[in-house]
C-alpha positions in Angstrom: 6.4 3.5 6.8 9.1 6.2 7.5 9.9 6.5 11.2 8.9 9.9 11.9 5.6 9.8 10.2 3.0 11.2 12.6 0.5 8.4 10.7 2.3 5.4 12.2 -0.7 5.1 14.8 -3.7 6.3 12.4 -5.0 3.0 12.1 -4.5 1.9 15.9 -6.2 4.5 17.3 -8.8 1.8 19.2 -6.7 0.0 20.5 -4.2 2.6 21.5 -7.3 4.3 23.3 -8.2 1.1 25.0 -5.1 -0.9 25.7 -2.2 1.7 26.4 -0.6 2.3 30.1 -2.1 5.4 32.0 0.5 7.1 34.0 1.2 7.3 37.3 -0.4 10.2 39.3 2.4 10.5 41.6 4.1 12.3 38.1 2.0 15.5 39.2 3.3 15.5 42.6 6.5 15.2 41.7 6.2 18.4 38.8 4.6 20.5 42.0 7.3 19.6 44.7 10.3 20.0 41.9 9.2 22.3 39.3 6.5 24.4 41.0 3.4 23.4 39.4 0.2 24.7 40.3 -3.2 24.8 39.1 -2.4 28.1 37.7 0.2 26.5 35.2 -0.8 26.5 31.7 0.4 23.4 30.0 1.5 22.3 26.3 1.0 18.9 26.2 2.8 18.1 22.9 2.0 14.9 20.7 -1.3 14.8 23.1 -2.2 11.4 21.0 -5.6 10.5 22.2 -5.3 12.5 25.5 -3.8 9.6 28.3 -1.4 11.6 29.9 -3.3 14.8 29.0 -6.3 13.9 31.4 -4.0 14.0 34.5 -3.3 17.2 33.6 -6.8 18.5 33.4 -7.8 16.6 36.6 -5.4 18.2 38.4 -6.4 21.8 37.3 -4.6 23.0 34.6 -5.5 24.7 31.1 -4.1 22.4 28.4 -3.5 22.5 24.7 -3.1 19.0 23.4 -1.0 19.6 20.2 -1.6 16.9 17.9 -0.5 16.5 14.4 -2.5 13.2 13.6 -6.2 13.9 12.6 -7.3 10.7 13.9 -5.5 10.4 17.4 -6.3 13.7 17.7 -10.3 13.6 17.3 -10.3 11.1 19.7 -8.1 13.3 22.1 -11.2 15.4 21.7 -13.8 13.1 22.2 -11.7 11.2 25.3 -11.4 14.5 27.1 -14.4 16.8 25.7 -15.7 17.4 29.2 -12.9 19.6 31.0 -13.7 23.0 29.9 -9.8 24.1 30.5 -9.0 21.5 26.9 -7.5 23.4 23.9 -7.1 21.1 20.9 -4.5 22.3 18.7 -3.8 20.5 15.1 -0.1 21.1 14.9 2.9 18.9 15.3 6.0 19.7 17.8 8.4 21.4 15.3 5.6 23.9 14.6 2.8 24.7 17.1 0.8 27.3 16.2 0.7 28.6 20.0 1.7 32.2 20.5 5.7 33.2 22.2 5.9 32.9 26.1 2.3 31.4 26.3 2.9 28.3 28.8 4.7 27.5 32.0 5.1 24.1 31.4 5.7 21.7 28.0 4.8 17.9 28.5 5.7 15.7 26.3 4.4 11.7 26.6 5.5 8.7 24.8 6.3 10.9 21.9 10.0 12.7 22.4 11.9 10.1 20.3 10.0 11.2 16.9 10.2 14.8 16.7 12.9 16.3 15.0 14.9 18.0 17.8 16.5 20.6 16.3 13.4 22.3 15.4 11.1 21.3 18.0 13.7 22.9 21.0 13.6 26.0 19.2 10.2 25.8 19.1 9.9 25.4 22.4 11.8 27.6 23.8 9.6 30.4 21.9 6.0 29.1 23.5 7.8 28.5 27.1 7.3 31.6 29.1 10.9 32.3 31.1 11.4 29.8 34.0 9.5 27.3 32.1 9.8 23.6 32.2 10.3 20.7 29.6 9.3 17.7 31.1 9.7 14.7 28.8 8.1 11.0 29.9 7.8 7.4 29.0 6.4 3.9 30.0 9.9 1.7 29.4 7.9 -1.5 29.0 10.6 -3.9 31.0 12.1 -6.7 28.8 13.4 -9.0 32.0 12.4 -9.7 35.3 9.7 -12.0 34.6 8.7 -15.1 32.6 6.5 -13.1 30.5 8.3 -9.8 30.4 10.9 -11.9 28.4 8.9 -14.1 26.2 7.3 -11.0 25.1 10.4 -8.9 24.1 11.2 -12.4 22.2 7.9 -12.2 20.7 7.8 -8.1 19.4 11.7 -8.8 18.2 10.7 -12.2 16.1 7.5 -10.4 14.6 8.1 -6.7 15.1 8.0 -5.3 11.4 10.7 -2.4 12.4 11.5 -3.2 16.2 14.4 -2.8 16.2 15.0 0.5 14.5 12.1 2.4 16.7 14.1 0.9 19.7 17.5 2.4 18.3 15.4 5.5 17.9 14.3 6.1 21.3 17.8 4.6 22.8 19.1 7.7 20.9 17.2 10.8 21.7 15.3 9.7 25.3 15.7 12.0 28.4 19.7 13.3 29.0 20.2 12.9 24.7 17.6 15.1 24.4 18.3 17.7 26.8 21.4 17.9 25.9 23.2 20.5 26.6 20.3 21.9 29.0 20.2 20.4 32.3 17.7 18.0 33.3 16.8 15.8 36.2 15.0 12.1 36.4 13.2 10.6 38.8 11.6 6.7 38.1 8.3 4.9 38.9 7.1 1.3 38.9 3.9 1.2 36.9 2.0 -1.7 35.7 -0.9 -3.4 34.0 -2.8 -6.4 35.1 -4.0 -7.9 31.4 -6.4 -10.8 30.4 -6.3 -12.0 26.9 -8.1 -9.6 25.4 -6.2 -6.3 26.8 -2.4 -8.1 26.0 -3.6 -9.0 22.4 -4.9 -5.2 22.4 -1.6 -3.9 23.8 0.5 -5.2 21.0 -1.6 -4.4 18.2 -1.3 -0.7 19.6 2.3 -0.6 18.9 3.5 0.9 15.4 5.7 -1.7 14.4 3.2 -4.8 15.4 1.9 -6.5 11.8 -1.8 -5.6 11.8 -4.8 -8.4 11.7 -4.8 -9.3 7.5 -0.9 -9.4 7.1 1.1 -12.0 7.2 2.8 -12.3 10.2 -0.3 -11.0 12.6 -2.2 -14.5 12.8 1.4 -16.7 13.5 2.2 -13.5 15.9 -1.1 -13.7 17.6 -1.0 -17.0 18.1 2.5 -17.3 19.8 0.9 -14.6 22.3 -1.4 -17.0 23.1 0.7 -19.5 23.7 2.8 -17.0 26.2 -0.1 -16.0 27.9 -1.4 -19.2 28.7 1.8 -20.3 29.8 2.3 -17.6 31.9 -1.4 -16.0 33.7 -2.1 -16.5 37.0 -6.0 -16.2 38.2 -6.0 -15.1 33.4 -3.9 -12.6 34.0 -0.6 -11.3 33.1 1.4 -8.5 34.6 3.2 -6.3 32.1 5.2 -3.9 34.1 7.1 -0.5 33.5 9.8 2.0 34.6 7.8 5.7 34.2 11.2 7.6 33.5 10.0 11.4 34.0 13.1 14.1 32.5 12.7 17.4 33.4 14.7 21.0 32.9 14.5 24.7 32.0 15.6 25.3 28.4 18.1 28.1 29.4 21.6 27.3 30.1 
């Protein structure tokens, strides 16, 4: 499957529901003190997905449109966050929103920068940011080292990850400063974690794009390696997977 394809996750929308990171709260508070968000900012949150990072958004106030180009992530978006009244669900991919010129104060973007096409999604957001706005690109780094299990699982998604190693190059290319640019930008870092039985690990790598999917291959000799790791390495059945949050953020005018 090409690497931009906005269907990469139409088949792992359960488990990407159920077994992805949230997002650390402390993200809001940082967009408030830094970049003068209040609960009068209206919000693009581009590549919503199925609405994780949107929720903080919406708990903390603000009007949202969740622009989502895949039909599946996307209805479940809508279903995940159907009871905040201030949710806009918009069917339209980065490069070309559908929301009107100057209409938002601030564009979010998580877990998704590294598959638009840059050049025509900055254009495109410069037109829907209102002057002053803010771009404010995030992702959960999943940490390869550090721990037992941090590093038997990096082994793991490299042995049996179908295209691992190009959606890494990908995202090692265009994250935070590459895509900025020549905008300036700042970054600030949080620890975030989750604490995962058996069940919610398996779950957590069948949500990623280039894991083999249960009926190929590779998925039952995958599967049972993560066993293996996760018995070797739970305390009290659990395993810690933990995260750098890496939060960008900028004005698009020079």
């Amino acid at each position: 499957m090409p690497l931009n394809s906005t269907q990469r996750f139409s088949s792992r929308v359960d488990t990407y529901t159920r077994f992805r990171p949230s997002y650390p709260r402390e993200i809001v508070q940082i967009l408030e003190r830094d970049c003068g968000l209040t609960r009068d900012s209206v919000i693009a949150d581009i590549a919503s997905g199925t609405g994780i990072f949107t929720r903080l958004l919406l708990e903390s106030g603000n009007r949202v449109y969740g622009v989502e180009p895949n039909a599946e992530m996307r209805r479940a978006g809508e279903e995940f966050l159907a009871k905040y009244p201030k949710f806009t669900s918009v069917n339209a991919a980065a490069e070309a929103t559908k929301l009107s010129g100057q209409c938002v104060d601030f564009i979010t973007v998580a877990q998704a920068a590294h598959w638009f096409v840059r050049e025509k999604a900055m254009p495109e957001f410069q037109r829907i940011l209102r002057p002053g706005g803010y771009l404010v690109l995030i992702w959960n780094d999943r940490k390869m080292a550090g721990s037992r299990f941090s590093e038997e699982y990096e082994r793991l998604v490299e042995t049996y990850g179908t295209d691992y190693s190009e959606v890494q190059r990908l995202g090692r290319t265009i994250e935070g400063n590459e895509f900025f640019r020549e905008f300036k930008c700042q970054k600030r870092t949080l620890a975030n974690y989750q604490e995962l039985d058996y069940t919610a690990v398996e779950g957590r790598l069948l949500s990623s794009s280039y894991a083999p999917e249960r009926g190929e291959p590779s998925c039952a000799p995958m599967l049972a390696e993560l066993r293996r790791i996760f018995d070797d390495c739970q305390e009290n059945g659990l395993v810690r997977m933990e995260y750098d949050t890496n939060i960008y953020f900028g004005k698009l005018s020079k």
